[in-house]
PDB file of N, CA, C and O in Angstrom:
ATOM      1  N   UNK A   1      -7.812 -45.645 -27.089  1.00  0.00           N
ATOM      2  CA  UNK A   1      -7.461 -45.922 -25.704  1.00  0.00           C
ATOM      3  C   UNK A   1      -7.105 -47.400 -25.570  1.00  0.00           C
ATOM      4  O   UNK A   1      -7.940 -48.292 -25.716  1.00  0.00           O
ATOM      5  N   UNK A   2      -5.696 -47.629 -25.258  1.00  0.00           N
ATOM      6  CA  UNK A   2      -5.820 -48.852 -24.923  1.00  0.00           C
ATOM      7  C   UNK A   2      -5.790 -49.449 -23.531  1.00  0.00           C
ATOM      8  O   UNK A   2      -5.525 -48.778 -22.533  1.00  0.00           O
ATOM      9  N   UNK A   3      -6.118 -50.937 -23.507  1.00  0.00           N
ATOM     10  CA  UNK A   3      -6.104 -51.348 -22.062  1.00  0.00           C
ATOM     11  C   UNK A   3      -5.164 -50.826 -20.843  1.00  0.00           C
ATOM     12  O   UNK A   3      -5.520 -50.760 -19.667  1.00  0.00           O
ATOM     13  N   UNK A   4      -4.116 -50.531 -21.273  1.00  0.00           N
ATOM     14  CA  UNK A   4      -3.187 -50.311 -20.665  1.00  0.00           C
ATOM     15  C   UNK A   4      -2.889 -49.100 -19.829  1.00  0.00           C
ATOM     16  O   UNK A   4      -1.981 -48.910 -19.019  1.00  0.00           O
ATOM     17  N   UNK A   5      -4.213 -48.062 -20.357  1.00  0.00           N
ATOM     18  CA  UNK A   5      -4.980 -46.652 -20.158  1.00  0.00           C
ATOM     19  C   UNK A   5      -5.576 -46.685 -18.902  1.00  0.00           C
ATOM     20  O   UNK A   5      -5.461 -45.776 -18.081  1.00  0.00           O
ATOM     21  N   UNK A   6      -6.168 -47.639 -18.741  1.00  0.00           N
ATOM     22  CA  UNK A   6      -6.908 -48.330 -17.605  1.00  0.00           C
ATOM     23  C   UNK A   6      -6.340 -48.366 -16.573  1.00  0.00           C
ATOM     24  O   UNK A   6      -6.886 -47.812 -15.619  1.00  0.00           O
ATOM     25  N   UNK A   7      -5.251 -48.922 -16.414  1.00  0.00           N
ATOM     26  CA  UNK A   7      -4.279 -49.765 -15.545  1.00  0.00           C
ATOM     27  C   UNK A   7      -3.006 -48.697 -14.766  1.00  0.00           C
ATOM     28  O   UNK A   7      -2.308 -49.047 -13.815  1.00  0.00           O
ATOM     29  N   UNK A   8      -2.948 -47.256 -15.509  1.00  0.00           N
ATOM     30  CA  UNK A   8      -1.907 -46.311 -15.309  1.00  0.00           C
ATOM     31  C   UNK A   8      -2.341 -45.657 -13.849  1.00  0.00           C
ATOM     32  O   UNK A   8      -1.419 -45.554 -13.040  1.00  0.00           O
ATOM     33  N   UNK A   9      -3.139 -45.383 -13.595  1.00  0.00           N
ATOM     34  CA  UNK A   9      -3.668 -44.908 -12.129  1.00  0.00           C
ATOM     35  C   UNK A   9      -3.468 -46.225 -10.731  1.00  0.00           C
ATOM     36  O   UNK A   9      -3.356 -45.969  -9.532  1.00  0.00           O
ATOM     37  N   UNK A  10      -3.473 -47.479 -11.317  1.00  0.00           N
ATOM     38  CA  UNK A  10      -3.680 -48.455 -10.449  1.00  0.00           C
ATOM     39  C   UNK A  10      -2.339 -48.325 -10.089  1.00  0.00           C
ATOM     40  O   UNK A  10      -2.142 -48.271  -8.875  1.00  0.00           O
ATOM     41  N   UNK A  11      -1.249 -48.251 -10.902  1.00  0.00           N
ATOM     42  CA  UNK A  11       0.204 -48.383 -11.064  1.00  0.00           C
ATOM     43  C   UNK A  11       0.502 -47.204 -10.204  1.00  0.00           C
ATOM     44  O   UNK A  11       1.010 -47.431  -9.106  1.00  0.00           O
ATOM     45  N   UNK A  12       0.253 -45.969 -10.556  1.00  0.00           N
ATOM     46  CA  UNK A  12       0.099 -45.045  -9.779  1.00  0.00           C
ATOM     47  C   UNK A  12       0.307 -45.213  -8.450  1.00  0.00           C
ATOM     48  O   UNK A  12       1.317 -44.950  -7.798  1.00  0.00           O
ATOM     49  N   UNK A  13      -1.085 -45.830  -7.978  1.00  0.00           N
ATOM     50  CA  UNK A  13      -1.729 -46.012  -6.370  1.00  0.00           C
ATOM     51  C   UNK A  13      -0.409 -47.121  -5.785  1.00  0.00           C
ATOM     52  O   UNK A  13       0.272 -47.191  -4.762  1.00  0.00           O
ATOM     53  N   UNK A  14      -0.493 -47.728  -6.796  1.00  0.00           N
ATOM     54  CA  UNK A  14       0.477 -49.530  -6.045  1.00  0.00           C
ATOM     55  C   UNK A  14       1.306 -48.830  -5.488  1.00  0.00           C
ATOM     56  O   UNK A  14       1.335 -48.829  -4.257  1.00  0.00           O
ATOM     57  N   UNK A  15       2.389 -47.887  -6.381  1.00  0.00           N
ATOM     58  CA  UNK A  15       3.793 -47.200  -6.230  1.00  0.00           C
ATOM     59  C   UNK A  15       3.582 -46.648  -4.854  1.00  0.00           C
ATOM     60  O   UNK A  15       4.373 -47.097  -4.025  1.00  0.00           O
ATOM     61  N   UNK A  16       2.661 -45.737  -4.389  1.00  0.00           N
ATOM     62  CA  UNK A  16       2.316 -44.878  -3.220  1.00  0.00           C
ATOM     63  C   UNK A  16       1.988 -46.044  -2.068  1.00  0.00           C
ATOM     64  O   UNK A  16       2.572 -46.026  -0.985  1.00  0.00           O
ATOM     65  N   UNK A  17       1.273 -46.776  -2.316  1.00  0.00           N
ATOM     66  CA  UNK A  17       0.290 -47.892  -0.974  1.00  0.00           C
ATOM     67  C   UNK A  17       2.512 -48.717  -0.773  1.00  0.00           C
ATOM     68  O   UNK A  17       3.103 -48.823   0.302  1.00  0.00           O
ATOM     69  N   UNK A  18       3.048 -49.064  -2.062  1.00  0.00           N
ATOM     70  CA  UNK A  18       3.914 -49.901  -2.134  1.00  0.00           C
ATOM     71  C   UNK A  18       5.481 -49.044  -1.190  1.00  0.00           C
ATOM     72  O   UNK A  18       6.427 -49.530  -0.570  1.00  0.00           O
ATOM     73  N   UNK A  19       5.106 -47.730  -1.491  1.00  0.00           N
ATOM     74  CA  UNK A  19       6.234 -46.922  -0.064  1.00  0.00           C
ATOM     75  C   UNK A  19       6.098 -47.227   0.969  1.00  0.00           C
ATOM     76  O   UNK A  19       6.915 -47.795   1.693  1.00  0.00           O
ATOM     77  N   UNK A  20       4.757 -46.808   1.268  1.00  0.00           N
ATOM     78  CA  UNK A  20       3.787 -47.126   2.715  1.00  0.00           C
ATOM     79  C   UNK A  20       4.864 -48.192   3.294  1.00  0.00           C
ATOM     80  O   UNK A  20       5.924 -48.125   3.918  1.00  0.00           O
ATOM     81  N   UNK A  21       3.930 -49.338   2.693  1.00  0.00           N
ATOM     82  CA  UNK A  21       4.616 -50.705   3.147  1.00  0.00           C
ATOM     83  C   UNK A  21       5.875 -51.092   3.318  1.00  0.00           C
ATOM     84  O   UNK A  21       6.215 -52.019   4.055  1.00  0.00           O
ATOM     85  N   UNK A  22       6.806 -50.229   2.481  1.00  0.00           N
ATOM     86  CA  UNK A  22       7.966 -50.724   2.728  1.00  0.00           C
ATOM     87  C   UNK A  22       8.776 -50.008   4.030  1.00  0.00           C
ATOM     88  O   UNK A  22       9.647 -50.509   4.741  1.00  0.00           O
ATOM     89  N   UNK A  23       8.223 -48.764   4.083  1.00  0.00           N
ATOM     90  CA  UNK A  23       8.122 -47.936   5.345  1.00  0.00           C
ATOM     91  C   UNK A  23       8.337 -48.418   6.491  1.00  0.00           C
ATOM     92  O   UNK A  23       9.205 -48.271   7.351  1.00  0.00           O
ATOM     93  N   UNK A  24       7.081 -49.235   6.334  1.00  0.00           N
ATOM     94  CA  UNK A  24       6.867 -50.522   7.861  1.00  0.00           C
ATOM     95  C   UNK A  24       7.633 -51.387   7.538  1.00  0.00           C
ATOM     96  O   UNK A  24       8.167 -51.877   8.533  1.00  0.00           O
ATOM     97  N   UNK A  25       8.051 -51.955   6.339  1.00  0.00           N
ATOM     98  CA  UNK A  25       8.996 -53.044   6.606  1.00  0.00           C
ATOM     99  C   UNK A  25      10.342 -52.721   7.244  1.00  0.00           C
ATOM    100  O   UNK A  25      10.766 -53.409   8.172  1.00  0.00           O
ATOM    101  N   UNK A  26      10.973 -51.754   6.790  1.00  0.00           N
ATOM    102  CA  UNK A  26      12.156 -51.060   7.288  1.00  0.00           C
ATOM    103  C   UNK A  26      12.196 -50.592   9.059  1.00  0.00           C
ATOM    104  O   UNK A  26      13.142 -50.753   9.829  1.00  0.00           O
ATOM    105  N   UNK A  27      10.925 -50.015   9.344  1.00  0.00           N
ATOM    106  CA  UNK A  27      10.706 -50.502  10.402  1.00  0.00           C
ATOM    107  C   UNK A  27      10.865 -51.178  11.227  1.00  0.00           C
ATOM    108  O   UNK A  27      11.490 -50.878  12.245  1.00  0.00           O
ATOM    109  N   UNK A  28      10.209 -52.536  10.945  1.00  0.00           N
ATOM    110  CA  UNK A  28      10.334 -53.460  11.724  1.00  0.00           C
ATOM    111  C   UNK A  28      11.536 -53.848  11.939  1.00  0.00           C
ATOM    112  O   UNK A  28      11.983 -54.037  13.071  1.00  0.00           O
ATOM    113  N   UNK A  29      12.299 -54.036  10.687  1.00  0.00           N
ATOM    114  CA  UNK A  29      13.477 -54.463  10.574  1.00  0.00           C
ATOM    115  C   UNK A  29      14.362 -53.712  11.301  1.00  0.00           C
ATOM    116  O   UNK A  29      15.195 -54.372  11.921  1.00  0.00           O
ATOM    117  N   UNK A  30      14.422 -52.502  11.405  1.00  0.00           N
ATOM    118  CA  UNK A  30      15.278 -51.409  12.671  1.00  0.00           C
ATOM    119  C   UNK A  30      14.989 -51.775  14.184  1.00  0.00           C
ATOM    120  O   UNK A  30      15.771 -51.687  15.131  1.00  0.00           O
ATOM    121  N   UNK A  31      13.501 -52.263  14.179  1.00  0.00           N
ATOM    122  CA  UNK A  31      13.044 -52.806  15.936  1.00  0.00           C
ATOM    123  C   UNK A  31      13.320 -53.374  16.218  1.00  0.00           C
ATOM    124  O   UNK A  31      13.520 -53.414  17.432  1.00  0.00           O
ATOM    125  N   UNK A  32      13.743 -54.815  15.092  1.00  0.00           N
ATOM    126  CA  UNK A  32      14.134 -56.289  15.276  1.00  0.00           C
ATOM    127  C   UNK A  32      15.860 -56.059  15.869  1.00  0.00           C
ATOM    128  O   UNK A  32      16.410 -56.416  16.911  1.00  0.00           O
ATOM    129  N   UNK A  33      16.290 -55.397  14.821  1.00  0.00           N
ATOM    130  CA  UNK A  33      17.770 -54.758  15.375  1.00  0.00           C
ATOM    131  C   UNK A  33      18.003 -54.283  16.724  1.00  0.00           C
ATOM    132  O   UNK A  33      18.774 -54.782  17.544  1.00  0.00           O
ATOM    133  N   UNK A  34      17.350 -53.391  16.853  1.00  0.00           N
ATOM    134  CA  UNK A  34      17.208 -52.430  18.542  1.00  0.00           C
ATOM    135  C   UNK A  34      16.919 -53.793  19.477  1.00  0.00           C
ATOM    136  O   UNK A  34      17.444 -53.935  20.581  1.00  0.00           O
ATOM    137  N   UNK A  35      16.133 -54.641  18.961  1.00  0.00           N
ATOM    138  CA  UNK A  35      16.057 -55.869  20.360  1.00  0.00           C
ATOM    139  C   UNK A  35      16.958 -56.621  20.064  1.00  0.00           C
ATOM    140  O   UNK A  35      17.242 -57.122  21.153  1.00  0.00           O
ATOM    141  N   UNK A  36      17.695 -57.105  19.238  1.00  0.00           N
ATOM    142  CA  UNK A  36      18.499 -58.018  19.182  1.00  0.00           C
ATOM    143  C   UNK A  36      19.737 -57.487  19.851  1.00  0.00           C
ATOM    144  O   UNK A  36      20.264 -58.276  20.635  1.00  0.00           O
ATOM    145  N   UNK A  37      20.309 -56.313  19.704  1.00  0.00           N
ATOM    146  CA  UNK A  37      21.191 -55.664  20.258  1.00  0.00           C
ATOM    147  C   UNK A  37      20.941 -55.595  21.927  1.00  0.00           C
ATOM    148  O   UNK A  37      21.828 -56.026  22.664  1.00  0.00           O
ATOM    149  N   UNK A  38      19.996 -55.171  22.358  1.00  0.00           N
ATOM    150  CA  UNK A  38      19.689 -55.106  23.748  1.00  0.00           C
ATOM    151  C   UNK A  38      19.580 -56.147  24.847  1.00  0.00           C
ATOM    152  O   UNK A  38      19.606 -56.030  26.072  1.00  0.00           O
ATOM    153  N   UNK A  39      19.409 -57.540  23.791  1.00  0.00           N
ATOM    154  CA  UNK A  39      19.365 -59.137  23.838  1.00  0.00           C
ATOM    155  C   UNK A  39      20.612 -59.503  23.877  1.00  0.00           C
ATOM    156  O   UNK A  39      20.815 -60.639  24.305  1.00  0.00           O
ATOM    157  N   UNK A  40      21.513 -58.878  23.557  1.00  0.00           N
ATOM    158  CA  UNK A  40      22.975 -59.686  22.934  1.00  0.00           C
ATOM    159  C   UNK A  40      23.702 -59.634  24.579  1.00  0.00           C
ATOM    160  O   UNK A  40      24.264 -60.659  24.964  1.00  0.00           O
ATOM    161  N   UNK A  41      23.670 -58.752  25.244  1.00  0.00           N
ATOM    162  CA  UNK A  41      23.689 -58.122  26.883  1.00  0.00           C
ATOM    163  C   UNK A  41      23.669 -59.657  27.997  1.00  0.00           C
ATOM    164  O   UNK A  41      24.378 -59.951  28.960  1.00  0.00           O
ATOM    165  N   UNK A  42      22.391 -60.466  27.253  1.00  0.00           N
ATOM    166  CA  UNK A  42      21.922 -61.691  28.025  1.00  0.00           C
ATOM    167  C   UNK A  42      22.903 -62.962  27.635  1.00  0.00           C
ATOM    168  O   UNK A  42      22.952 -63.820  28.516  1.00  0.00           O
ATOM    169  N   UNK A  43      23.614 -63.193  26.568  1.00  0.00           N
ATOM    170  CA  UNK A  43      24.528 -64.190  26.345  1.00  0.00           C
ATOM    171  C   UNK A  43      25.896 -63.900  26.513  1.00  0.00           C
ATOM    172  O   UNK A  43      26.601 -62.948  26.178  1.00  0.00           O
ATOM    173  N   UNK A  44      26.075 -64.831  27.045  1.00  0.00           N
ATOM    174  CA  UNK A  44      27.711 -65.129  27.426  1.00  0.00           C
ATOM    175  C   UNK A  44      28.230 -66.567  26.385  1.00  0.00           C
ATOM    176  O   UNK A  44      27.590 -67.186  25.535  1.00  0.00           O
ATOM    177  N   UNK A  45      29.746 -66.758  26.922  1.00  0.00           N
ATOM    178  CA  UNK A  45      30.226 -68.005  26.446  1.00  0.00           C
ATOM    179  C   UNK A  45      29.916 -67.952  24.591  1.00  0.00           C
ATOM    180  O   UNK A  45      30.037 -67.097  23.714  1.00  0.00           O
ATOM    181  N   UNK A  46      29.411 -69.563  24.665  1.00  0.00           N
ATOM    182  CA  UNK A  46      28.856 -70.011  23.315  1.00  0.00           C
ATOM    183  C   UNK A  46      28.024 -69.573  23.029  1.00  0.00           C
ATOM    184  O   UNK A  46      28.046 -69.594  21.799  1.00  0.00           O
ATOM    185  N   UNK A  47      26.655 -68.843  23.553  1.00  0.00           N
ATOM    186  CA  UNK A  47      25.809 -68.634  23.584  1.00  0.00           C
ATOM    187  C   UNK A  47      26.155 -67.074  22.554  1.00  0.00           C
ATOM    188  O   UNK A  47      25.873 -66.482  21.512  1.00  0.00           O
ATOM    189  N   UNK A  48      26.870 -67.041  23.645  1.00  0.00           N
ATOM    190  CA  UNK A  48      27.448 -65.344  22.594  1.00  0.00           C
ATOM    191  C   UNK A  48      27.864 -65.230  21.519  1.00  0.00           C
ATOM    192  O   UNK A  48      27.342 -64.414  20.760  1.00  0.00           O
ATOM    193  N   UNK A  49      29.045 -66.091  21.076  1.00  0.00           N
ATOM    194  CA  UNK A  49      29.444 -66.312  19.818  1.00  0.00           C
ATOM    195  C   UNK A  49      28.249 -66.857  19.201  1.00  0.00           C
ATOM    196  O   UNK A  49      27.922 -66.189  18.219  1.00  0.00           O
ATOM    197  N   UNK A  50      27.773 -67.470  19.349  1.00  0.00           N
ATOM    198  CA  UNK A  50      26.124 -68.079  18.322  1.00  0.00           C
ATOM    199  C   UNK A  50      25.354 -67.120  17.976  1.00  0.00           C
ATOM    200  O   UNK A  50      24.864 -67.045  16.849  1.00  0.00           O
ATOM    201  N   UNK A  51      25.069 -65.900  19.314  1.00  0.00           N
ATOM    202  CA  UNK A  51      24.128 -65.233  18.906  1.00  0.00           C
ATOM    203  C   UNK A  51      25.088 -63.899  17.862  1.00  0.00           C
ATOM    204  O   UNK A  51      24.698 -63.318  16.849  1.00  0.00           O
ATOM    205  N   UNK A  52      25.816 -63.824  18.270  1.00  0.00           N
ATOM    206  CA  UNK A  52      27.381 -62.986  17.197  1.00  0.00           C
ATOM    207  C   UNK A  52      26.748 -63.470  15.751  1.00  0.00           C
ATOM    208  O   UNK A  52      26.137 -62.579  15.161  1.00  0.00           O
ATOM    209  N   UNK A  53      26.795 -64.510  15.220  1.00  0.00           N
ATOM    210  CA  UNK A  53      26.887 -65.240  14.181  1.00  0.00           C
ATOM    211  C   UNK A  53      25.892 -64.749  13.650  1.00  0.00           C
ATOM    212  O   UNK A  53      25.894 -64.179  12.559  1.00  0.00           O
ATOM    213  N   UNK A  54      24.755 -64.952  14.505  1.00  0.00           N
ATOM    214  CA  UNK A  54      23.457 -65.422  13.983  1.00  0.00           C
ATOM    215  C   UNK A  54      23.147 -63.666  13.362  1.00  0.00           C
ATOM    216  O   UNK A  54      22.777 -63.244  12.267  1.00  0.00           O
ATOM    217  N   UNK A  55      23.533 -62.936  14.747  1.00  0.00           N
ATOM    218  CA  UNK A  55      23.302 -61.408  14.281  1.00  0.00           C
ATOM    219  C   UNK A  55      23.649 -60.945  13.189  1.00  0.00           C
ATOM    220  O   UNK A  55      22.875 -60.217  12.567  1.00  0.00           O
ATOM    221  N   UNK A  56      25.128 -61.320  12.611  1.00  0.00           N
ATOM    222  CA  UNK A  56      25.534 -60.920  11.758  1.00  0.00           C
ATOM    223  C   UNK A  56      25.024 -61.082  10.721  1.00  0.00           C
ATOM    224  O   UNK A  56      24.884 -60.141   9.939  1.00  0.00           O
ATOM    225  N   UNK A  57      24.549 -62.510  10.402  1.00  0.00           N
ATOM    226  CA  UNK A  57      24.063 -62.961   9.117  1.00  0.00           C
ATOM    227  C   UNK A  57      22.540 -62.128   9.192  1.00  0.00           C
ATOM    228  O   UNK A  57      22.239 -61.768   8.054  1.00  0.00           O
ATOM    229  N   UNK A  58      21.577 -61.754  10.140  1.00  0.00           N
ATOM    230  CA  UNK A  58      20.834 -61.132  10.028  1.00  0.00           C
ATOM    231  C   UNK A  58      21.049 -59.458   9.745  1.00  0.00           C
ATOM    232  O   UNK A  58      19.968 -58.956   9.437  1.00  0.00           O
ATOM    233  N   UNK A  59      21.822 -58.772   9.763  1.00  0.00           N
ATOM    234  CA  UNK A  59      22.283 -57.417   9.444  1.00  0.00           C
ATOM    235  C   UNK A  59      22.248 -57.585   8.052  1.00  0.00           C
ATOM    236  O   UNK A  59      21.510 -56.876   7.368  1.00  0.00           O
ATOM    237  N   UNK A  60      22.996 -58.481   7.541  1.00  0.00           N
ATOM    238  CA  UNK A  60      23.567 -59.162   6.103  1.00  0.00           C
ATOM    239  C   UNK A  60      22.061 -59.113   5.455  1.00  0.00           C
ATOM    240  O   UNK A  60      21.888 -58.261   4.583  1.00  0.00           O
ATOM    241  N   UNK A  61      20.990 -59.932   5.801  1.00  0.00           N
ATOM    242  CA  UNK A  61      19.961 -60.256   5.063  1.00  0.00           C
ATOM    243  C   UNK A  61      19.226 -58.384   5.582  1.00  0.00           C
ATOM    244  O   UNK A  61      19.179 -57.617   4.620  1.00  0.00           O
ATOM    245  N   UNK A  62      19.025 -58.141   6.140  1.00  0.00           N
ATOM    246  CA  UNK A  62      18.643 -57.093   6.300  1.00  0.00           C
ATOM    247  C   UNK A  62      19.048 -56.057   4.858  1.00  0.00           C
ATOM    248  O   UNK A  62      18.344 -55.556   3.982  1.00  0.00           O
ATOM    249  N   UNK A  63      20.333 -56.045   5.097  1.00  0.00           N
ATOM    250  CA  UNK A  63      20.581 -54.803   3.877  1.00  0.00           C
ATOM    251  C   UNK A  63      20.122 -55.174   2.479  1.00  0.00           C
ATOM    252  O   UNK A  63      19.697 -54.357   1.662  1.00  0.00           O
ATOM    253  N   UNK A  64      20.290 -56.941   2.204  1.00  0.00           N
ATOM    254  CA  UNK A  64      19.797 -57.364   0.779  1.00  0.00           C
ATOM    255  C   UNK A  64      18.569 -56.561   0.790  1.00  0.00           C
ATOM    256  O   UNK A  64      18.357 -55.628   0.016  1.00  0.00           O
ATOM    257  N   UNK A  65      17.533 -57.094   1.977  1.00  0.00           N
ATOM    258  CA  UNK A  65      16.418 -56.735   1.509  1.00  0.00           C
ATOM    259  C   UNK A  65      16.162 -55.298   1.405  1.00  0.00           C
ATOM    260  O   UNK A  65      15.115 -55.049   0.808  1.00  0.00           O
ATOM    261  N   UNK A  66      16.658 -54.533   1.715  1.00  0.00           N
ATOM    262  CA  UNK A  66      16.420 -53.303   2.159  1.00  0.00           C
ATOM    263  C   UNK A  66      16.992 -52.576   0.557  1.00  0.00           C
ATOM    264  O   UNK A  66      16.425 -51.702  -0.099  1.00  0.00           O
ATOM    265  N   UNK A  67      18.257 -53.275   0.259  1.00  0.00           N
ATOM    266  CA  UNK A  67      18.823 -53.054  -1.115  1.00  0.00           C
ATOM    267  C   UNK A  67      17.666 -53.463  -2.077  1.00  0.00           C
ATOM    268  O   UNK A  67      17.275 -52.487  -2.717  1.00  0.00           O
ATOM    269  N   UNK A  68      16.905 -54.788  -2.411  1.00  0.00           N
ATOM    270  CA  UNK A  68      15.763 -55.068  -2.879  1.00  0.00           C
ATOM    271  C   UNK A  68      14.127 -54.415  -2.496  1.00  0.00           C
ATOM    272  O   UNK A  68      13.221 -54.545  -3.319  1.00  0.00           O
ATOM    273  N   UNK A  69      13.978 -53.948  -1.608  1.00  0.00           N
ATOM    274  CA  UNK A  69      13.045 -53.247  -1.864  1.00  0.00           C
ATOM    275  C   UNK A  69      13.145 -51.822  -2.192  1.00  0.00           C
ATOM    276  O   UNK A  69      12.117 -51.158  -2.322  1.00  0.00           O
ATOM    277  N   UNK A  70      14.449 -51.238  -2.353  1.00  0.00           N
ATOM    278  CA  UNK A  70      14.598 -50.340  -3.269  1.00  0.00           C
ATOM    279  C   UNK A  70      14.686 -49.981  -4.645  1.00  0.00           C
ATOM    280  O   UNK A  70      14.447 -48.911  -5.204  1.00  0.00           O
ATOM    281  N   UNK A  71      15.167 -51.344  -5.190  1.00  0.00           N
ATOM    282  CA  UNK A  71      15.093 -51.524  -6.591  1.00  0.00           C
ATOM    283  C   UNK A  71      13.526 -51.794  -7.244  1.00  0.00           C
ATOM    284  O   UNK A  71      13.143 -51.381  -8.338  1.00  0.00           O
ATOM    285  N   UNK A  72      12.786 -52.546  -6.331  1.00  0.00           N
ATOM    286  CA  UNK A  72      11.476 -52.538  -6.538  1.00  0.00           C
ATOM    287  C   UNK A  72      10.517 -51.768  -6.599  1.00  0.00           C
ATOM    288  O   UNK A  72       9.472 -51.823  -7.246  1.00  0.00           O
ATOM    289  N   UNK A  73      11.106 -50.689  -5.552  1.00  0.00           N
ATOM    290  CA  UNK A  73       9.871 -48.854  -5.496  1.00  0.00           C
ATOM    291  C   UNK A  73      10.679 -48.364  -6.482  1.00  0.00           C
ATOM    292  O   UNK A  73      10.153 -47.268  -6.675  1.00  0.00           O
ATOM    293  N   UNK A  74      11.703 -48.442  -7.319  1.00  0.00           N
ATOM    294  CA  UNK A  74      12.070 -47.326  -8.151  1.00  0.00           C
ATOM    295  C   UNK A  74      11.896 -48.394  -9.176  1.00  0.00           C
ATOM    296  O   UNK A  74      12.025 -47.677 -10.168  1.00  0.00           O
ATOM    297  N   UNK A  75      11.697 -49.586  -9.655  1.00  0.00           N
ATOM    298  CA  UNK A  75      11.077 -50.384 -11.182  1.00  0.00           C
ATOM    299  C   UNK A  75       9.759 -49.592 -11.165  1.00  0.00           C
ATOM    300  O   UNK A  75       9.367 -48.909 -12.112  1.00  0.00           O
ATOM    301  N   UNK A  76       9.052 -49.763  -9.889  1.00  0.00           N
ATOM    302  CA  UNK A  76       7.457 -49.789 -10.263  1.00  0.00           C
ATOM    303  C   UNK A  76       6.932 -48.039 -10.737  1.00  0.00           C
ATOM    304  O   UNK A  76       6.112 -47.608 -11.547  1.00  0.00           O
ATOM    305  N   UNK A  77       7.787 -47.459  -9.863  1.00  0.00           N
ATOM    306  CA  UNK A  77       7.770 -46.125 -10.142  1.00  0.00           C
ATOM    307  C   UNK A  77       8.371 -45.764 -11.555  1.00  0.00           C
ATOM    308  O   UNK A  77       7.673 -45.010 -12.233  1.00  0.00           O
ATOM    309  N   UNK A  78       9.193 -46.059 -11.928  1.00  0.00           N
ATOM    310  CA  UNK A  78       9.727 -46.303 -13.643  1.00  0.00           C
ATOM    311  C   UNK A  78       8.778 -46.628 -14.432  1.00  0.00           C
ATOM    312  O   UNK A  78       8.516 -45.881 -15.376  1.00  0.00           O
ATOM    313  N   UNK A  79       7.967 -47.953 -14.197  1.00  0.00           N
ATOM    314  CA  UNK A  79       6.789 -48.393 -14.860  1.00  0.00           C
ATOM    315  C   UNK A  79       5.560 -47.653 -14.968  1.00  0.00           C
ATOM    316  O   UNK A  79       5.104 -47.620 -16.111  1.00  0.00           O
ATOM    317  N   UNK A  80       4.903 -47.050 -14.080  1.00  0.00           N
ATOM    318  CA  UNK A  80       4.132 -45.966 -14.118  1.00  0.00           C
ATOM    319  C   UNK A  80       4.421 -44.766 -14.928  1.00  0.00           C
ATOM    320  O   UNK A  80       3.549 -44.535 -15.765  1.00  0.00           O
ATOM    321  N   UNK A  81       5.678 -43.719 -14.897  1.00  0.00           N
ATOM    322  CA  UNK A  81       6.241 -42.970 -15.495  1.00  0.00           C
ATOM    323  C   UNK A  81       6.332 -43.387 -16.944  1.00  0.00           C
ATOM    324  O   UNK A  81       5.666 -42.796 -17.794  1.00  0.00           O
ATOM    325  N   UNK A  82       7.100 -44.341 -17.236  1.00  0.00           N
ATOM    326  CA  UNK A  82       7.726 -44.910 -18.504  1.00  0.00           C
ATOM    327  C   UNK A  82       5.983 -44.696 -19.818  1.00  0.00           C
ATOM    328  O   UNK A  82       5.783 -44.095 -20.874  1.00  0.00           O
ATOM    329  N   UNK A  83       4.990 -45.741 -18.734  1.00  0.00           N
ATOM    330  CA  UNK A  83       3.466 -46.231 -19.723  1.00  0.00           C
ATOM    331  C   UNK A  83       2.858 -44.523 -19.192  1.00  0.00           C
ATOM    332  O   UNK A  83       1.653 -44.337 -19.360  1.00  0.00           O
ATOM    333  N   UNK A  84       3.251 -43.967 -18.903  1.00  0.00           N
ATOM    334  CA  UNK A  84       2.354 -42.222 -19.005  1.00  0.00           C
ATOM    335  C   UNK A  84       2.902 -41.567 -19.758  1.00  0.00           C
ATOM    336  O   UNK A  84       2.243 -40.944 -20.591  1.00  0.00           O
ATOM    337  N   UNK A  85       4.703 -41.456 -19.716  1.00  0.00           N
ATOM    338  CA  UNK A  85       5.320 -40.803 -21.422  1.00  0.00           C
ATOM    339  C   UNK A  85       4.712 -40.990 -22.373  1.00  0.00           C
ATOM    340  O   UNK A  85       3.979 -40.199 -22.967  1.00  0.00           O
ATOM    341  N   UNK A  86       5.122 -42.782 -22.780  1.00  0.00           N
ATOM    342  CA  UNK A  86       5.160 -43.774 -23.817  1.00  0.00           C
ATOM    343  C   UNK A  86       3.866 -43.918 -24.339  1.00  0.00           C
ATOM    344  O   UNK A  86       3.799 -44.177 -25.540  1.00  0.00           O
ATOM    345  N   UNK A  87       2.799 -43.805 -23.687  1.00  0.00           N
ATOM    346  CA  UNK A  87       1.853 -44.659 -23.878  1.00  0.00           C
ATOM    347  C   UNK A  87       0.868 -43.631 -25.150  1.00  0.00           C
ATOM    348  O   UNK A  87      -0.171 -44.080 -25.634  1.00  0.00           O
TER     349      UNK A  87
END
């Protein structure tokens, strides 16, 4: 048995607790959207084009992350799988 025997259930749990969380992150990130949109209503002028800008670049960071925490639930889930074949 090696150490690494140990550690396959924890990997396990992370993968499951680590959906959870990203669950809520995606979340939030959809609420933050829904108010910013409902907010956008309140600016005019410059104010508008700024908040235009600002929105956009936040949609932008939105999908990275959303693109990155997908690559991250399917590594860790790989890693679990991979050391339960392999191991």
């Amino acid at each position: 048995m090696s150490l690494l025997d140990a550690h396959i259930p924890a990997l396990v749990a992370a993968e499951g607790t680590f959906g959870a969380k990203t669950a809520l992150m995606r979340s939030t990130i959809s609420q933050a959207e829904s108010a910013a949109l409902s907010a956008q209503a309140f600016h005019v002028g410059e104010s508008s084009v700024a908040f235009q800008a600002a929105h956009a670049r936040f949609v932008e960071v939105a999908a990275k992350v959303n693109a990155l925490l997908d690559i991250a639930q399917i590594n860790l889930g790989d890693a679990a799988a991979t050391y339960v074949a392999e191991d």
